[in-house]
MILO-334529 format. One record per residue (C-alpha): y, x, z; residue in one letter. Coordinates in steps of 0.05 Angstrom, whole numbers, padded with zeros to 5 digits, always signed. Layout:
BEGIN
YXZA/...
This chain:
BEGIN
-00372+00748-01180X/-00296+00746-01156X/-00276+00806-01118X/-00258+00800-01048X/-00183+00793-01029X/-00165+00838-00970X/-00115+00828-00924X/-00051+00850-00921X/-00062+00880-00846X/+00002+00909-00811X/+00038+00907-00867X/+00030+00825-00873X/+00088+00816-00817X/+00137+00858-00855X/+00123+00823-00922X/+00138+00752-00882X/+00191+00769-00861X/+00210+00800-00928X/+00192+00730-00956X/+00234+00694-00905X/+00297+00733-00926X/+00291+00706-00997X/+00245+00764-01025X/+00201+00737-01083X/+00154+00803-01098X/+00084+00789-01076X/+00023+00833-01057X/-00042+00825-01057X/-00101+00878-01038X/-00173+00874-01076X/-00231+00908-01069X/-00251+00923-01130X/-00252+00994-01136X/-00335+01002-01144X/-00318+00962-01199X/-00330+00991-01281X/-00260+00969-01294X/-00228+00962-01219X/-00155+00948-01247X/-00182+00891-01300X/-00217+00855-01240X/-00158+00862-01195X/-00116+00825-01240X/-00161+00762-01243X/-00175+00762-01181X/-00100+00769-01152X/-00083+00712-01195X/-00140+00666-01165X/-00101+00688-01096X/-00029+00679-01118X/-00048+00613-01157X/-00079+00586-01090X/-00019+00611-01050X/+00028+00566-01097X/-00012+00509-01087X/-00012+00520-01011X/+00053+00513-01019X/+00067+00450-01066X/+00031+00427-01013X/+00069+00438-00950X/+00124+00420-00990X/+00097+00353-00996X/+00081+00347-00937X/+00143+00360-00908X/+00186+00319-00964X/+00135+00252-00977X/+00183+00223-01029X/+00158+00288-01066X/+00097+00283-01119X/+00050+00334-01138X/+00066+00324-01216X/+00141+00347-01198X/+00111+00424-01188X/+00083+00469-01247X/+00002+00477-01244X/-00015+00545-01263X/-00055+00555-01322X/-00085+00632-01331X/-00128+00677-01379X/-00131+00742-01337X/-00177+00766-01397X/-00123+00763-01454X/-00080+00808-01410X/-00066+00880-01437X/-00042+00935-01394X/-00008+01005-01404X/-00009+01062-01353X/+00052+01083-01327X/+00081+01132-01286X/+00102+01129-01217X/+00182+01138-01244X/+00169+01073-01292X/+00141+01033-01231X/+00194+01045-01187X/+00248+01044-01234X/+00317+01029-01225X/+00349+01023-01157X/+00314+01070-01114X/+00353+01133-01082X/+00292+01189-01086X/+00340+01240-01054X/+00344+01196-00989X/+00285+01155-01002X/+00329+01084-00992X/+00343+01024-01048X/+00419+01013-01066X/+00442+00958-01104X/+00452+00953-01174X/+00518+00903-01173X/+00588+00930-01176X/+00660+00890-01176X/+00679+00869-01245X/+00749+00843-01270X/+00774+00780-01252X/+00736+00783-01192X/+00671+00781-01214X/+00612+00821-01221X/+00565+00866-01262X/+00496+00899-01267X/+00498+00975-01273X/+00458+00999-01320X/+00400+00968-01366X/+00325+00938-01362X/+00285+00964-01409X/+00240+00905-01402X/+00296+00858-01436X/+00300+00819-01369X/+00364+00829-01307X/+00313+00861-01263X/+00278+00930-01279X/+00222+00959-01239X/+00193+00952-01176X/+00251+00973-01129X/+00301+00926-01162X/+00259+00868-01164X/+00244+00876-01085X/+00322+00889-01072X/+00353+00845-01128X/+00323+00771-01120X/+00354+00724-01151X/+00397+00688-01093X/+00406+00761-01064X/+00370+00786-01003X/+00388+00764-00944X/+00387+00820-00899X/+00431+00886-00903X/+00406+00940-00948X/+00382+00989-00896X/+00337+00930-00873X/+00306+00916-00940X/+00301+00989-00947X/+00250+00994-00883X/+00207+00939-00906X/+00210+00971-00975X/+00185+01038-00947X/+00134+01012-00891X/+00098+00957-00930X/+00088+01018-00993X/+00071+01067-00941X/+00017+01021-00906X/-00009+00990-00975X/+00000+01044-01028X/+00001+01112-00979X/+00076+01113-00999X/+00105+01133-01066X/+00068+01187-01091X/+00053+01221-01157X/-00022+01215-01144X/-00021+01127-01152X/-00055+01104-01210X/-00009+01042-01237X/-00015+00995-01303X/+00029+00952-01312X/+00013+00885-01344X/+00034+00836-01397X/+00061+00765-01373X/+00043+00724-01425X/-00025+00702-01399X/+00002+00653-01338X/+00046+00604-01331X/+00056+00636-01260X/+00101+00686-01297X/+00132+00626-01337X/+00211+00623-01281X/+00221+00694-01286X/+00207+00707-01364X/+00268+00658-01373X/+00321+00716-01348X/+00305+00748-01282X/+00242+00777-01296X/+00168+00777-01285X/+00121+00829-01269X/+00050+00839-01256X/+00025+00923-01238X/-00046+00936-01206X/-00038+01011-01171X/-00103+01042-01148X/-00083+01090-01085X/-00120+01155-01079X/-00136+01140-01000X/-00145+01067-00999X/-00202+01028-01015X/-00168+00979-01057X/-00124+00958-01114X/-00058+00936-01095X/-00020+00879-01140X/+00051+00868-01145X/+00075+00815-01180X/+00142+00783-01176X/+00168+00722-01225X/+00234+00674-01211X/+00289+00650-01223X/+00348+00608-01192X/
């Protein structure tokens, strides 16, 4: 039996609006921690819910563009049980891009020559984004809202879903080779899939993120 999806509660209006401004990390809450394996459930489960969330919306797509067919969008294809996962600690999750001092993101991108510009730093993961910070402040057409902005939605959504950033989370992250959900962002941006199990929630909370431009 699929494990029940919960929702996102008070922190669903931030995360719209988070999505409205061009953010492409998604959450998704499942109870599934009187599970045996509560983090292995999660993940199938999540998928189910972010596969039927793409599909809701090819469809308004559609709907809104009729010239528009349904064979022009990816279908998702998944195998949630060939997934492997490795623990990680709460440093790796977060990774790059996060002030801990002042508890606030900051970018990543500084002026280059010739006017351009650059990415400070490395991904260990081999992709442009690295960890869960840069993927929420760094999509891939920019964020369109100032830093200190993003940074409030960054704090309040982890505070409401995750009890905040804390030592005590128990995170895996995930390979993304077992969905073609994660197919956009394996091309250069990045994709991500972590299951965190708070100490004083009654859930496991996915983030996943995947695109590219």
């Amino acid at each position: 039996m699929t494990a029940q999806i919960v929702p996102l509660g008070s922190a669903g209006l931030a995360i719209d609006r988070f999505h409205e401004a061009w953010g492409v990390v998604e959450y998704v809450l499942v109870d599934s921690v009187a599970e045996p394996d509560p983090h292995a459930v999660a993940v199938a489960a999540a998928m189910s819910e972010l596969e039927r969330r793409w599909e809701a919306w090819v469809r308004s797509r559609i709907a809104s563009q009729p010239s528009l067919r349904r064979s022009q969008f990816k279908t998702i294809a998944s195998t949630p049980a060939s997934a492997t996962s490795t623990q990680i600690s709460l440093d790796e999750f977060v990774g790059r891009g996060f002030d801990w001092h002042r508890s606030c993101l900051e970018s990543l991108w500084e002026p280059g020559e010739a006017g351009g510009s650059h990415k400070i730093g490395s991904s260990d993961s081999g992709f442009l984004t690295g960890g869960y910070a840069d993927a929420f402040a760094e999509p891939p057409y920019g964020l369109r809202v100032e830093m200190a902005q993003a940074t409030a939605w960054f704090n309040s959504i982890n505070l409401d879903l995750l009890g905040g950033l804390s030592e005590d989370l128990e995170i895996k992250s995930w390979s993304t080779d077992w969905s073609t959900w994660f197919d956009d962002g394996r091309d250069w941006w990045g994709a991500f899939f972590w299951t965190i199990r708070p100490i004083d929630r009654p859930w496991i909370a996915v983030i996943a993120a995947s695109s590219t431009d």
